[in-house]
N, CA, C and O atoms as CSV, one atom per row, in Angstrom:
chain,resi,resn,atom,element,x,y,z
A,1,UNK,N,N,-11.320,-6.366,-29.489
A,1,UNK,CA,C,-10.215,-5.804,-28.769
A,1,UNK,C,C,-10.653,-4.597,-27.943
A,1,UNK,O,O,-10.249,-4.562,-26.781
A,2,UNK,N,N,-11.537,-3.457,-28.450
A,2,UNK,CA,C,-12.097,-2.975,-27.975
A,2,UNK,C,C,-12.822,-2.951,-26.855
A,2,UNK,O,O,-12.858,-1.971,-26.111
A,3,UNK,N,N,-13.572,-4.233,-26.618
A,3,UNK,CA,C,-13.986,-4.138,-25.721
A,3,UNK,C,C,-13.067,-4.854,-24.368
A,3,UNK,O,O,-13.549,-4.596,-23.266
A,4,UNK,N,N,-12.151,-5.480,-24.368
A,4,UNK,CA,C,-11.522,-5.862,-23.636
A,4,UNK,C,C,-10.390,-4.863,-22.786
A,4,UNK,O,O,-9.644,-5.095,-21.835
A,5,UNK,N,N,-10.618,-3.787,-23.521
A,5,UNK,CA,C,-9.660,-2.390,-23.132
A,5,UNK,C,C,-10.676,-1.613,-22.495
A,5,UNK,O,O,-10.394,-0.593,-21.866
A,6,UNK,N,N,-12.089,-2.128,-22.651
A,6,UNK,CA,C,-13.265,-1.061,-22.030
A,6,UNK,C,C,-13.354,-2.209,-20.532
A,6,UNK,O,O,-13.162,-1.896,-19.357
A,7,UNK,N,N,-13.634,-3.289,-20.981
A,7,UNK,CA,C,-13.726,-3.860,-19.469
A,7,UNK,C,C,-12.469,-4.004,-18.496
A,7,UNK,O,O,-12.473,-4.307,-17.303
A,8,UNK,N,N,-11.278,-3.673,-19.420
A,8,UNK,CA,C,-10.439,-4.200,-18.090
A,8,UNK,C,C,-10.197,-2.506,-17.767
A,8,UNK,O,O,-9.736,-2.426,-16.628
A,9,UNK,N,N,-10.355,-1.125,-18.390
A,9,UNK,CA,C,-10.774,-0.139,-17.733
A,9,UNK,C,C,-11.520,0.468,-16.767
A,9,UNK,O,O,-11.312,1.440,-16.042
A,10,UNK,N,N,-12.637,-0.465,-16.925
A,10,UNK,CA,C,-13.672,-0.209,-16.471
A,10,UNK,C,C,-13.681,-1.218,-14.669
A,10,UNK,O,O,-14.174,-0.830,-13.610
A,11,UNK,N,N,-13.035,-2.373,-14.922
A,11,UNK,CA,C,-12.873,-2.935,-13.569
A,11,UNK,C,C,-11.234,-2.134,-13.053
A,11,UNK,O,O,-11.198,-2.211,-11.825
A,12,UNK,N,N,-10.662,-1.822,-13.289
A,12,UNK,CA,C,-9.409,-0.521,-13.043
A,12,UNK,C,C,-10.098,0.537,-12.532
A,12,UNK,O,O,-9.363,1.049,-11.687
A,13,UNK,N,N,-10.956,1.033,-12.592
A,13,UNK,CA,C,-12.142,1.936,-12.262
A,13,UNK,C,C,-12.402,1.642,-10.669
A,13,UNK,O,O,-11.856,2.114,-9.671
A,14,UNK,N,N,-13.548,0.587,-10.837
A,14,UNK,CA,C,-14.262,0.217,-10.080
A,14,UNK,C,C,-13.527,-0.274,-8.904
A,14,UNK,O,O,-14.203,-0.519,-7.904
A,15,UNK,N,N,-12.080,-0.483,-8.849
A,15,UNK,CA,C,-11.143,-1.491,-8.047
A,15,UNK,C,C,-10.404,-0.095,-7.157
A,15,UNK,O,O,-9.992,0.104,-6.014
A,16,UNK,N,N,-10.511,0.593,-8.288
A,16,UNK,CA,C,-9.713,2.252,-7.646
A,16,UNK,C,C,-10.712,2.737,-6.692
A,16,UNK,O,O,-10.573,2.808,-5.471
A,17,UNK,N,N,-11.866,3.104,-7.477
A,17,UNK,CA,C,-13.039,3.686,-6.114
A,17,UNK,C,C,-13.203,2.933,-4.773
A,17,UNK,O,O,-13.164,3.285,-3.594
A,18,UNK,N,N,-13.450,1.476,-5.568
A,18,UNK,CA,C,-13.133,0.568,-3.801
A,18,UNK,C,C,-12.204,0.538,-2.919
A,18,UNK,O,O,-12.345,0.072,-1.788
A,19,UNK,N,N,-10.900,1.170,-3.493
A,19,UNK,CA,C,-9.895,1.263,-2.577
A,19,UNK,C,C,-9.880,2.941,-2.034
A,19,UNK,O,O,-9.445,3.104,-0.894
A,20,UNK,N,N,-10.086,3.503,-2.380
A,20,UNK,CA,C,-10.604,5.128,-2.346
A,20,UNK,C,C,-11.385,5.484,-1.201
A,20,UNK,O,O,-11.048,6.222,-0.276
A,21,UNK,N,N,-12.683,4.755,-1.398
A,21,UNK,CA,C,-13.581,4.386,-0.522
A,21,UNK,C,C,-12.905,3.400,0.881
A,21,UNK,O,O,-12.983,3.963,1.973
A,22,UNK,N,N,-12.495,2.491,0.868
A,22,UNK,CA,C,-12.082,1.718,2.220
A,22,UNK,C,C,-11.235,2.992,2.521
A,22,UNK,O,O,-11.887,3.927,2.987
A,23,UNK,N,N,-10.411,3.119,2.408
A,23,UNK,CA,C,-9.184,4.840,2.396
A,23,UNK,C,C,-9.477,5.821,3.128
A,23,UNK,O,O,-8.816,6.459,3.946
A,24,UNK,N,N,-11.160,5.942,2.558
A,24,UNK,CA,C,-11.988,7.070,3.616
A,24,UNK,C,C,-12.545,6.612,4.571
A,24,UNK,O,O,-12.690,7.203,5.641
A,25,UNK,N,N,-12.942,5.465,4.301
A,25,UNK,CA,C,-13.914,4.759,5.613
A,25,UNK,C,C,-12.640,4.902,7.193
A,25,UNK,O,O,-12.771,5.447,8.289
A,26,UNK,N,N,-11.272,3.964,6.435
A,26,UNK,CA,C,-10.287,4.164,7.343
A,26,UNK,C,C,-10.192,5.295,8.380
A,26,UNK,O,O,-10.438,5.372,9.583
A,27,UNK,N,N,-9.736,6.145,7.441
A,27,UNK,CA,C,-9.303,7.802,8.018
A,27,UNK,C,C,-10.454,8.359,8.650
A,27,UNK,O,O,-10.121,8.911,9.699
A,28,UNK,N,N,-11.915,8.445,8.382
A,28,UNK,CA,C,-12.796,8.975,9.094
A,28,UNK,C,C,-12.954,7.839,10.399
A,28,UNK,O,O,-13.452,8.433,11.356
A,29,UNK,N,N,-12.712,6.565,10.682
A,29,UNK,CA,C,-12.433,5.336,11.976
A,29,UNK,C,C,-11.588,6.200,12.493
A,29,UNK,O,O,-12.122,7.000,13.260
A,30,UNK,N,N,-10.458,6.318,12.341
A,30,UNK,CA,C,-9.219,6.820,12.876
A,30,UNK,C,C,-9.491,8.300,13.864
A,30,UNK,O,O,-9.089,8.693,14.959
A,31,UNK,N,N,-10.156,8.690,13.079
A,31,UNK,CA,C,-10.384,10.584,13.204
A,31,UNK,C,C,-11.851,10.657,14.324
A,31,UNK,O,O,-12.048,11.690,14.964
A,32,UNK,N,N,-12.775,9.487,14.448
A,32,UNK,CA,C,-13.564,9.427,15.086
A,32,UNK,C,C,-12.683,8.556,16.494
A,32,UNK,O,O,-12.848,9.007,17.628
A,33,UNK,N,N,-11.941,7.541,16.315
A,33,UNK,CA,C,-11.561,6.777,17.411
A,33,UNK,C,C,-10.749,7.749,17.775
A,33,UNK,O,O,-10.493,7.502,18.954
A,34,UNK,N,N,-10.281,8.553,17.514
A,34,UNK,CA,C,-8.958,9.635,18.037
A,34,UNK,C,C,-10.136,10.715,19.375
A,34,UNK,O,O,-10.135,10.931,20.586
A,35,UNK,N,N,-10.805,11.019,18.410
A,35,UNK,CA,C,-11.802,12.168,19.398
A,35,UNK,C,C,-12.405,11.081,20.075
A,35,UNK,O,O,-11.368,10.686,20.608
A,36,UNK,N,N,-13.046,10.490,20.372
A,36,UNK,CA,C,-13.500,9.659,21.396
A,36,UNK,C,C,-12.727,9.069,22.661
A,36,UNK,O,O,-13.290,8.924,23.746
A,37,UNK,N,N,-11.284,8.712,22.415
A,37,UNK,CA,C,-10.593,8.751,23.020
A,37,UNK,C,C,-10.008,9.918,24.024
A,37,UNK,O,O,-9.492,9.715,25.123
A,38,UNK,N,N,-10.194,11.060,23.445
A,38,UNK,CA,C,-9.790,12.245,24.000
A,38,UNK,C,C,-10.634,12.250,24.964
A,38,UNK,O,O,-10.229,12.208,26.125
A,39,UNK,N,N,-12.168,12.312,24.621
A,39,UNK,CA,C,-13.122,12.305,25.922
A,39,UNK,C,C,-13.046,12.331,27.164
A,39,UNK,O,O,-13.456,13.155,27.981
A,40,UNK,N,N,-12.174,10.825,27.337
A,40,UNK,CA,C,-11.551,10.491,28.792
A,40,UNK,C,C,-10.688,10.519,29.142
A,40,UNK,O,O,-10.450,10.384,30.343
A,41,UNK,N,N,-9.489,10.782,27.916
A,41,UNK,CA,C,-8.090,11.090,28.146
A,41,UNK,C,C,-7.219,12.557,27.991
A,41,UNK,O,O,-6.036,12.779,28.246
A,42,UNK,N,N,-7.931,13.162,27.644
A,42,UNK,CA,C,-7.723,14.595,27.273
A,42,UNK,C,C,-6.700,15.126,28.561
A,42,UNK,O,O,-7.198,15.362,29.662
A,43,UNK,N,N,-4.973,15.317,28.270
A,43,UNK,CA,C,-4.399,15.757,29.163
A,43,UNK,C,C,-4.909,17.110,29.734
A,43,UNK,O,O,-6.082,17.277,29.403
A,44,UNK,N,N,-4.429,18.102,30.462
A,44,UNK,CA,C,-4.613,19.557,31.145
A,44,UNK,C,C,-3.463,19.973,29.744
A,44,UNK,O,O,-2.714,19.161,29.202
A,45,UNK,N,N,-3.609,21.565,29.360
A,45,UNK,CA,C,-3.027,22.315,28.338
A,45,UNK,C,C,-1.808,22.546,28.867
A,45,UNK,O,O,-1.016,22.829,27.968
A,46,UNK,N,N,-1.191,22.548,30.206
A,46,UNK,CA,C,0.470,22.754,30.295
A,46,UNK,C,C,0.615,21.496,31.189
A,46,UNK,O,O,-0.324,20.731,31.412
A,47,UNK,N,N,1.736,21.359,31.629
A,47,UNK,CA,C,1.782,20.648,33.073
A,47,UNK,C,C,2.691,21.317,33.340
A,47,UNK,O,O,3.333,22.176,32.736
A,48,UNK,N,N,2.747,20.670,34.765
A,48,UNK,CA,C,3.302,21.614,36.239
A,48,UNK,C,C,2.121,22.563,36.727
A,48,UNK,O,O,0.902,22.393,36.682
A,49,UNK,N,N,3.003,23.782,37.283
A,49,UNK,CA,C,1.541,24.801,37.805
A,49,UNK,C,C,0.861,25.142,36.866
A,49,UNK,O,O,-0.289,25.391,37.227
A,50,UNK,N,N,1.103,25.326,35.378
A,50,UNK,CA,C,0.253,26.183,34.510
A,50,UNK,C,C,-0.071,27.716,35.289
A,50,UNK,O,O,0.395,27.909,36.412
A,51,UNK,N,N,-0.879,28.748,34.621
A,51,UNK,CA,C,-0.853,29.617,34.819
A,51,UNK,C,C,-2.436,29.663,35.144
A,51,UNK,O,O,-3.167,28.835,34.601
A,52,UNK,N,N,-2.905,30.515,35.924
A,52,UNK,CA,C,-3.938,31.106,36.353
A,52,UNK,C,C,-4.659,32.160,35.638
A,52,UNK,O,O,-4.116,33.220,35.328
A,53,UNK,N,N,-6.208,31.804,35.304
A,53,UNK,CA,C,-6.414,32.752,33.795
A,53,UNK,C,C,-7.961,32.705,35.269
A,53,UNK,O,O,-8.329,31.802,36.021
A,54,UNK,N,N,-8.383,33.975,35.093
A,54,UNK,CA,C,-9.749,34.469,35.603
A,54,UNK,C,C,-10.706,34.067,34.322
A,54,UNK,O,O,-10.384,33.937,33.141
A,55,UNK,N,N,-12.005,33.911,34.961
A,55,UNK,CA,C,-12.751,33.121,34.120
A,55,UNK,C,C,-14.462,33.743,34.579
A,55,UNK,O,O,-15.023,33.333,35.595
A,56,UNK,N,N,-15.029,34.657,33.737
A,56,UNK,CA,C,-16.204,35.048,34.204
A,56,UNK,C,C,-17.106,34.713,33.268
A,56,UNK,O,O,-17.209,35.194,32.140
A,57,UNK,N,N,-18.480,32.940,34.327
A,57,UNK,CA,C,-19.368,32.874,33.483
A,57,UNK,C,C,-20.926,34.089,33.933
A,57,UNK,O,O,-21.225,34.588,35.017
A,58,UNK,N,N,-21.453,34.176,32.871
A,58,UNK,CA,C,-22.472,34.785,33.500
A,58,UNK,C,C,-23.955,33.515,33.180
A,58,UNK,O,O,-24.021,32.401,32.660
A,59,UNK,N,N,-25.123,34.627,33.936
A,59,UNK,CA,C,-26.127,33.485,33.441
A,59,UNK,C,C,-26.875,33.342,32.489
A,59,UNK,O,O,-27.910,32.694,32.646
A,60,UNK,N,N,-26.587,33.851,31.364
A,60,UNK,CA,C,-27.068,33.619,30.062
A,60,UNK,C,C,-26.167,33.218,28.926
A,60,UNK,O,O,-26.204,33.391,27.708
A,61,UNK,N,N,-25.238,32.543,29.867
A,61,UNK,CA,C,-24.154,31.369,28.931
A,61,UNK,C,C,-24.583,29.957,28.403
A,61,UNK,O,O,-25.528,29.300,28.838
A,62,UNK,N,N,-24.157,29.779,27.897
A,62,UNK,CA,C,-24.598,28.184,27.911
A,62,UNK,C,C,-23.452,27.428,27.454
A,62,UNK,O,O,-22.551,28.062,26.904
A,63,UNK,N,N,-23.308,25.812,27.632
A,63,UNK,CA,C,-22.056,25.211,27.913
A,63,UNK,C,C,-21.351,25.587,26.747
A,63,UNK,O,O,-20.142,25.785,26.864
A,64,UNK,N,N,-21.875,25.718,25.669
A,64,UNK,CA,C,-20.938,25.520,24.126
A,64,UNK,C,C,-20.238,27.021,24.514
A,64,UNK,O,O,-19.063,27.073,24.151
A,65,UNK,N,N,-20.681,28.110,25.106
A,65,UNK,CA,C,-20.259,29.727,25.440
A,65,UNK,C,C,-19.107,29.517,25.892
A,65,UNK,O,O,-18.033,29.889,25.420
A,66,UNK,N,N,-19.406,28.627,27.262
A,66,UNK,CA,C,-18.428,28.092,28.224
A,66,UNK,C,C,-17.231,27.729,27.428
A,66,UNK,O,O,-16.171,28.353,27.481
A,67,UNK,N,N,-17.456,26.670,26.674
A,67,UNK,CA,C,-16.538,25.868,26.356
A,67,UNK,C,C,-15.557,27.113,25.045
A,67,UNK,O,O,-14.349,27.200,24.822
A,68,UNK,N,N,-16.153,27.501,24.741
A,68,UNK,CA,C,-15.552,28.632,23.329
A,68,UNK,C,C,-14.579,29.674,24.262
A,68,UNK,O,O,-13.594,30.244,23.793
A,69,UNK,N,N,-15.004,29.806,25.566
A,69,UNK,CA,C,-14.479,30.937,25.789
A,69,UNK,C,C,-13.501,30.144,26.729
A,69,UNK,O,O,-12.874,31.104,27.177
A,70,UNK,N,N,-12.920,28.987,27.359
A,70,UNK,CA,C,-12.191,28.326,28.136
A,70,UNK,C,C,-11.130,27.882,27.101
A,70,UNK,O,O,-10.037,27.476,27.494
A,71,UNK,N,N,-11.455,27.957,25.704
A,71,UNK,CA,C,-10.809,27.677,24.700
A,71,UNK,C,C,-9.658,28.877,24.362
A,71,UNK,O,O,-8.429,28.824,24.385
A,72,UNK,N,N,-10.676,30.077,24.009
A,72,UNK,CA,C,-9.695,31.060,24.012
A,72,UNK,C,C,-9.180,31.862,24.917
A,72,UNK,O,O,-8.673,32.922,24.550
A,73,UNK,N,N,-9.217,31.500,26.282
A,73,UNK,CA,C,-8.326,31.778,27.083
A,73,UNK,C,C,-7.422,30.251,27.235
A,73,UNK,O,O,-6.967,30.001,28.351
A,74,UNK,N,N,-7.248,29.537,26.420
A,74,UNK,CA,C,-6.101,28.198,26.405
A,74,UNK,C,C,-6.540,27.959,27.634
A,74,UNK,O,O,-5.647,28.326,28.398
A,75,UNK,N,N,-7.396,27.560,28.199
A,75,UNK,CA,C,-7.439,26.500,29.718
A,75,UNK,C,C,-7.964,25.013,29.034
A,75,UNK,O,O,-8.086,24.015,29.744
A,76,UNK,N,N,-8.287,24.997,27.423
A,76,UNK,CA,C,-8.472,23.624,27.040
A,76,UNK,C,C,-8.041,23.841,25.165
A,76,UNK,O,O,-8.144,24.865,24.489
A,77,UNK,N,N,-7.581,22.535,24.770
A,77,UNK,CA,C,-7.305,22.359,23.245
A,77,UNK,C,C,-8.782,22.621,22.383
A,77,UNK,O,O,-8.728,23.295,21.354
A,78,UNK,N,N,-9.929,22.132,22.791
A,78,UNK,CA,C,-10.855,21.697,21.851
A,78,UNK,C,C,-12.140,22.318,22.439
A,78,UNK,O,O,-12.468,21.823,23.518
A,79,UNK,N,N,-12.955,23.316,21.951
A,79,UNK,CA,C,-13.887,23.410,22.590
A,79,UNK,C,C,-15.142,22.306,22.309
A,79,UNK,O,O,-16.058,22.267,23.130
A,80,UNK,N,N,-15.158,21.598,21.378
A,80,UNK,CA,C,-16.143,20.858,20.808
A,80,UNK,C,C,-15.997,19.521,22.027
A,80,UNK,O,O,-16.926,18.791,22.372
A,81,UNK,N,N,-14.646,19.464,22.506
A,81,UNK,CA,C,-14.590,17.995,22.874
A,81,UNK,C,C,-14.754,18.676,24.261
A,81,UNK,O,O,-15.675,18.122,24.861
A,82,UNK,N,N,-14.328,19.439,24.813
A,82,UNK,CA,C,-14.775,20.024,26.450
A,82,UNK,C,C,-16.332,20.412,26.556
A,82,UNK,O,O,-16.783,20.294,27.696
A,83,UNK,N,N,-17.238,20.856,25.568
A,83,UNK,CA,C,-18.276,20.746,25.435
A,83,UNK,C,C,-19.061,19.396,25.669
A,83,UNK,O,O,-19.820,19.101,26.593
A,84,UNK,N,N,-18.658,18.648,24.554
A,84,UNK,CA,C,-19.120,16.912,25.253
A,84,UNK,C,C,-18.827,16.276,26.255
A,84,UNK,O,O,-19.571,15.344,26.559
A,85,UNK,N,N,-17.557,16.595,27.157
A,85,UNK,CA,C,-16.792,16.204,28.069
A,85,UNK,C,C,-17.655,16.393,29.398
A,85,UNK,O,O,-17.829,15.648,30.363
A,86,UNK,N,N,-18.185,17.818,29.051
A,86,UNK,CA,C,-19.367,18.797,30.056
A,86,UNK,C,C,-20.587,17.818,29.999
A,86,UNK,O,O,-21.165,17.413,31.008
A,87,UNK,N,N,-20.886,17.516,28.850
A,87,UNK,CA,C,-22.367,17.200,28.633
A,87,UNK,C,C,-22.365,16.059,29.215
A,87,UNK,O,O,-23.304,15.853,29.983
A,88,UNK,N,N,-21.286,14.932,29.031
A,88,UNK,CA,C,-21.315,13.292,29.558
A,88,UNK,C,C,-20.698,13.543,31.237
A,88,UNK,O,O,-20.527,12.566,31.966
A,89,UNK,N,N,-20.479,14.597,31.592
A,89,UNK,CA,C,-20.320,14.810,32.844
A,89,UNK,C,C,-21.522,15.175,33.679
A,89,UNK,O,O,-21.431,15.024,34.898
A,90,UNK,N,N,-22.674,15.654,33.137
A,90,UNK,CA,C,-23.921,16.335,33.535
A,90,UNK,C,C,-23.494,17.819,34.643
A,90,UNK,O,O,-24.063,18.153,35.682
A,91,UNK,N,N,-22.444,18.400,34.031
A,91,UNK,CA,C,-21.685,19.550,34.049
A,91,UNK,C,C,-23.196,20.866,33.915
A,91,UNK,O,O,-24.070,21.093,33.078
A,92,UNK,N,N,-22.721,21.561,35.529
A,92,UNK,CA,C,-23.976,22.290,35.469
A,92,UNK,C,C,-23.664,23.920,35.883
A,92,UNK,O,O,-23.519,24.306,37.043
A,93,UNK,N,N,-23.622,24.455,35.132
A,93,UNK,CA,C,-23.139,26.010,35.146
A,93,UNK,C,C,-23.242,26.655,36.451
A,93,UNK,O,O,-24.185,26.296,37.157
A,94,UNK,N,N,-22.483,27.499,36.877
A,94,UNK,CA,C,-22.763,28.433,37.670
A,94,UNK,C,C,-21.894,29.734,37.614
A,94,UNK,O,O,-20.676,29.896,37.697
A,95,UNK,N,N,-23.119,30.757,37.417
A,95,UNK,CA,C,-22.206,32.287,37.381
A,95,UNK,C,C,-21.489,32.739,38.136
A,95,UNK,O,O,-21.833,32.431,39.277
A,96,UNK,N,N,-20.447,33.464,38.099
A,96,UNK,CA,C,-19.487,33.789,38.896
A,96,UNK,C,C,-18.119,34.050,38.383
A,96,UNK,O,O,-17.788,33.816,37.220
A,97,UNK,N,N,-17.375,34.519,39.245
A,97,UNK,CA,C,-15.808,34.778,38.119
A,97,UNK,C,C,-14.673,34.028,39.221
A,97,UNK,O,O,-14.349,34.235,40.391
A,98,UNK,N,N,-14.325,33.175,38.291
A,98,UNK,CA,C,-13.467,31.732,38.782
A,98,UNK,C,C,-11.799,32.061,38.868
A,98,UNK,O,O,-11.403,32.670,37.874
A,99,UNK,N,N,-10.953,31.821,39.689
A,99,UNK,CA,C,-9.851,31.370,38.998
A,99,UNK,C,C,-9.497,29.961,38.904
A,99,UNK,O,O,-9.636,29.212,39.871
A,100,UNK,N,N,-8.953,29.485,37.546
A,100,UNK,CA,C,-8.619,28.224,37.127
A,100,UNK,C,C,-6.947,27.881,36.287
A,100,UNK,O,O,-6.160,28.827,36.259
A,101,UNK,N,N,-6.732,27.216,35.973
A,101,UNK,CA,C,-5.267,27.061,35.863
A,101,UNK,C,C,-5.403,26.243,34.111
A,101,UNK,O,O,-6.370,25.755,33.526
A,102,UNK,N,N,-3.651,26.441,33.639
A,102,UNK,CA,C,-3.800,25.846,32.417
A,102,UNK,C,C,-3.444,24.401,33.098
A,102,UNK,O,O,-3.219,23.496,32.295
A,103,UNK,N,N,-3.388,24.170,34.126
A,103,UNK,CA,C,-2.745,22.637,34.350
A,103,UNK,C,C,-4.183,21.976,34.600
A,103,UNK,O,O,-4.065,20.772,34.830
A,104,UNK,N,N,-5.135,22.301,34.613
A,104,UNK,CA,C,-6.475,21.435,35.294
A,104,UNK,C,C,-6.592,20.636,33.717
A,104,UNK,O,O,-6.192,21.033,32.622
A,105,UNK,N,N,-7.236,19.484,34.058
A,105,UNK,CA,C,-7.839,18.982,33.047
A,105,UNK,C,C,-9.358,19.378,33.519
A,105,UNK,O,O,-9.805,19.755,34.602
A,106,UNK,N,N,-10.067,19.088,32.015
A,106,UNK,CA,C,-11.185,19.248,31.990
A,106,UNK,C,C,-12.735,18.893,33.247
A,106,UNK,O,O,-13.866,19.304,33.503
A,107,UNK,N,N,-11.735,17.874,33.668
A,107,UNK,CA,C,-13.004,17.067,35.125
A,107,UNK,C,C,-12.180,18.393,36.133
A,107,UNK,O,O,-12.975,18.882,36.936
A,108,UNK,N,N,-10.919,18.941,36.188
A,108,UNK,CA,C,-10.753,19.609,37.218
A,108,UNK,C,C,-11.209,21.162,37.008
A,108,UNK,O,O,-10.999,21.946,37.933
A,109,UNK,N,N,-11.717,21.537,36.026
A,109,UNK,CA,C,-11.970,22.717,35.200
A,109,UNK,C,C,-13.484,22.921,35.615
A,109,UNK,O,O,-14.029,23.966,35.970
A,110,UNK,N,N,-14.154,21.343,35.445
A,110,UNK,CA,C,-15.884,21.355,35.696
A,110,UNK,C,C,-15.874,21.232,37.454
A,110,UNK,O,O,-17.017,21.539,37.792
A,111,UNK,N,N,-15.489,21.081,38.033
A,111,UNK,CA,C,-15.215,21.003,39.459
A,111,UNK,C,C,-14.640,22.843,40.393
A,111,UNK,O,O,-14.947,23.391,41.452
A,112,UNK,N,N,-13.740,23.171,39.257
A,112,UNK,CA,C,-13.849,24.604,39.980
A,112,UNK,C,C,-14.803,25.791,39.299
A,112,UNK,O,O,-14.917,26.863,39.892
A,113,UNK,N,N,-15.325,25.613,38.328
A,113,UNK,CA,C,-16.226,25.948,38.168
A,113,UNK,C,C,-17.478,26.288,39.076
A,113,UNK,O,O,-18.110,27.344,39.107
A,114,UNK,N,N,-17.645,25.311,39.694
A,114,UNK,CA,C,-18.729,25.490,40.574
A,114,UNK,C,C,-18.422,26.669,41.923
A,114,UNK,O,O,-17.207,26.747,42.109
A,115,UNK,N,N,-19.163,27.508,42.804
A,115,UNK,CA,C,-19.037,28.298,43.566
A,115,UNK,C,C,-18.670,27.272,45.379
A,115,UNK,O,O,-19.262,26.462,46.092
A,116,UNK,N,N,-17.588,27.879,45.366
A,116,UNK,CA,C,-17.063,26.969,47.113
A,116,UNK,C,C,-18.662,26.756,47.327
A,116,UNK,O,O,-19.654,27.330,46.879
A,117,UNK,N,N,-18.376,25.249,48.558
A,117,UNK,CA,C,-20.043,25.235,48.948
A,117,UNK,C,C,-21.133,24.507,48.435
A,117,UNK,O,O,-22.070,24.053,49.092
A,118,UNK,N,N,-20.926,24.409,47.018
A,118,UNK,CA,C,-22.105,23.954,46.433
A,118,UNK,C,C,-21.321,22.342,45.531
A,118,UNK,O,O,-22.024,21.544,44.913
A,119,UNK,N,N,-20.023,22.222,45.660
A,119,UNK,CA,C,-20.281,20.731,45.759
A,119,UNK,C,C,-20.321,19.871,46.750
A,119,UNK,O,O,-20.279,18.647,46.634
A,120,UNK,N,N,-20.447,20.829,48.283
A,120,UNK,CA,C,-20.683,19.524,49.694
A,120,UNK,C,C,-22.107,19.261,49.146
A,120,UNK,O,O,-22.473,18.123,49.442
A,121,UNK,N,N,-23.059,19.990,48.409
A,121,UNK,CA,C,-24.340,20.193,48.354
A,121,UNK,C,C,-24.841,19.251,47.331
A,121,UNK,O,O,-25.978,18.852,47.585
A,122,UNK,N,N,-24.216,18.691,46.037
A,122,UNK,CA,C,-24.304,18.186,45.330
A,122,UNK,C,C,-24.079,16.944,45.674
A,122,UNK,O,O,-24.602,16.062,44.992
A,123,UNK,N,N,-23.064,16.510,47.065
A,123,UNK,CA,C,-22.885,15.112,47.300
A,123,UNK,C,C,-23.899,14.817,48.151
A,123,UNK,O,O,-24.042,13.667,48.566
């Protein structure tokens, strides 16, 4: 009898962790397909005009700087995902002090970024 209370425990066990486990596998799919999605869909932080926030990079920033500090002036939700957004954009710094808006999305954020001039130069 004993042991029939140990094995059907013991597969009660094993049936729980497997469902535990698929549970997490799920939620970490979900939580990865969610941010990946953002990548390319990531709205602008207000709509309409949004507001105009001055923005000074210098040249010993680097994109993750960028992205931390576009964060806490709210011109984006996520700095981790405007960081990658930069990187799969081949997003290329330039110093200077910008004005930019909470309505830009991120492709319109890496676009004024740059100094008038230097994207006729880039095309």
């Amino acid at each position: 009898m004993t042991k029939v209370v140990l094995r059907v425990l013991s597969v009660s066990i094993t049936v729980l962790l497997g469902v535990l486990v698929v549970c997490g596998l799920y939620q970490i799919g979900l939580k990865c397909y969610d941010f990946g999605y953002r990548v390319y869909t990531e709205p602008a932080v207000s709509k309409g005009d949004g507001v105009d926030v001055l923005v000074q990079i210098t040249e010993d920033m680097g994109t993750d700087e960028i992205a931390e500090l576009l964060e806490e002036k709210g011109l984006v939700r996520d700095a981790r995902l405007f960081y990658l957004q930069a990187k799969l954009a081949g997003f290329k710094k330039e110093p200077g002090v910008y004005t930019v808006s909470t309505s830009m999305t991120a492709r319109e954020l890496m676009a004024a970024l740059v100094p008038p001039g230097e994207e006729e130069a880039e095309e």
